[in-house]
N, C-alpha and C positions, 0 to 999 in steps of 0.2 A: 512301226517297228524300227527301231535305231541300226539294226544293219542292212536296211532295205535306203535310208535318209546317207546310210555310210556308202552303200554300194552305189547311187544315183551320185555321190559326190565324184567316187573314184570314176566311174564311166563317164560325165562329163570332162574331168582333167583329163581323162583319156583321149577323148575327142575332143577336145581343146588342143591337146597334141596332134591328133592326125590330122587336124586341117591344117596346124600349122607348119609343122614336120615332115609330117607322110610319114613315119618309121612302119618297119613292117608291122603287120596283123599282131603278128605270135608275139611284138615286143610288147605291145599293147594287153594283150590276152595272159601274157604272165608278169603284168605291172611292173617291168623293168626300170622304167621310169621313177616310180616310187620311190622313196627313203629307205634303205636294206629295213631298218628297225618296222616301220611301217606296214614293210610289204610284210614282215617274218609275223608282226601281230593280228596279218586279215584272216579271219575265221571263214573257214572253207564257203559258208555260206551266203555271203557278203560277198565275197571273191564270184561266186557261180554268178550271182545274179548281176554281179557289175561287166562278167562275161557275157551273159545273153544281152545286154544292152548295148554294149562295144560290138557284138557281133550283128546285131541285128539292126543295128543303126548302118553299118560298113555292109551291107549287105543287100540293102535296100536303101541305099542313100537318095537312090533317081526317086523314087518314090515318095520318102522323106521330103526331099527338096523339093518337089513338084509342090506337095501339099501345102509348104511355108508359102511357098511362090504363090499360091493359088489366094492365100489370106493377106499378102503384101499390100497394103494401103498407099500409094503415093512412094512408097519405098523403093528402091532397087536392092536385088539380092545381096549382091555384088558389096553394098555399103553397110552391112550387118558384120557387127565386131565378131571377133572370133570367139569370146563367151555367151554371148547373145546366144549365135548360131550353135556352140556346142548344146545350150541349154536346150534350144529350140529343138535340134536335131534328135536327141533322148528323148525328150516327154515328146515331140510328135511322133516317134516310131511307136513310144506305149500305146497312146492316142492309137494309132492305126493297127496295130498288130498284137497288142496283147491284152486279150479281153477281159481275165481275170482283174486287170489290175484298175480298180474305177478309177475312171476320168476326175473325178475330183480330187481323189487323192495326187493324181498324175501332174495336175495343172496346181495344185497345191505347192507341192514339191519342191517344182520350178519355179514357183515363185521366192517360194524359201531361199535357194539355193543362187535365184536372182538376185536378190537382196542379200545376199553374202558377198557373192563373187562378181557382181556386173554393178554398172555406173548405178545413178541416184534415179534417173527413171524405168533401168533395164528390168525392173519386173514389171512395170505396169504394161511396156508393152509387150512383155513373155507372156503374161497372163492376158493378152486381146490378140493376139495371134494364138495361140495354142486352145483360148474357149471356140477362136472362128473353126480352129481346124476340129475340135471337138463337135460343135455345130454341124459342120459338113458330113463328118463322116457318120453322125448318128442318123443323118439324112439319107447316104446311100447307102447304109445297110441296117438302118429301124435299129429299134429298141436293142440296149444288151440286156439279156436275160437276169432278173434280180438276183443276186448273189445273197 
C-alpha cells in the first residue's frame, strides 16, 4: 500500500530528526518539520500510521536499541549514521511490536527506503541486522500466527 511505503518514509525523517534535534514529541507527531504543502496533502491515514511508528519507536527506544545492540557484528553503536539508525530504529520496533505487519514486508521496506536515503551499502546492512533481529525475536516468542 503506497500510504503505508508514505507513512514509513515520513516516520523515519521523523526520527532522523529526533536523534538529531530532540524537538519535542508533539512537533514530531503533528509533522511540523514538513513542508506546509506536504504536511496540508497527508491523508489522515498515512499521518496515523506514521504516528504509531514515531510514537512507538520514542516509547520504547531502550528496547529498540537493545535489540540493534544485541545483532551488532564488530560494530559499535555509537558509529551508526543517523539514517542507518532512523531506519533501523522503525522497522526494528515493527519487528518487535507489531504483529499484524509481516516481517517481510517490514525488512522489505527498509531496505527500499535504505537505498533511497542511506550510502551505497546502507541497505545490505539494514537488511542483515533487522532479518538477525527478525531471527531473534521469532525465536523468543515462536511462530506469528498466519494472517
Amino acid at each position: 500500500m503506497a500510504s503505508r511505503r508514505k507513512g514509513r518514509i515520513i516516520a523515519f525523517q521523523a526520527l532522523y530528526s529526533w536523534e538529531a534535534t530532540k524537538p519535542p514529541v508533539t512537533d514530531l507527531m503533528e509533522f511540523r518539520w514538513l513542508d506546509p504543502d506536504k504536511r496540508a496533502a497527508l491523508d489522515e491515514g498515512t499521518a496515523m500510521f506514521s504516528r504509531a511508528l514515531i510514537a512507538g519507536v520514542v516509547e520504547n527506544v531502550d528496547a529498540v536499541d537493545a535489540a540493534i545492540i544485541k545483532q551488532l557484528k564488530n560494530w559499535d553503536f555509537s558509529r551508526l549514521n543517523r539514517v542507518d539508525l532512523a531506519i533501523l530504529r522503525m522497522s526494528a520496533y515493527s519487528l518487535l511490536f507489531q504483529d499484524e505487519v509481516a516481517p517481510t514486508i517490514v525488512i522489505d521496506e527498509a531496505v527500499d527506503i535504505s537505498k533511497e536515503f542511506g550510502g551505497d551499502d546502507s541497505y545490505r546492512f539494514v537488511n542483515g541486522v533487522l532479518d538477525a533481529i527478525r531471527k531473534s525475536a521469532l525465536a523468543d516468542r515462536g511462530p506469528r500466527p498466519v494472517q
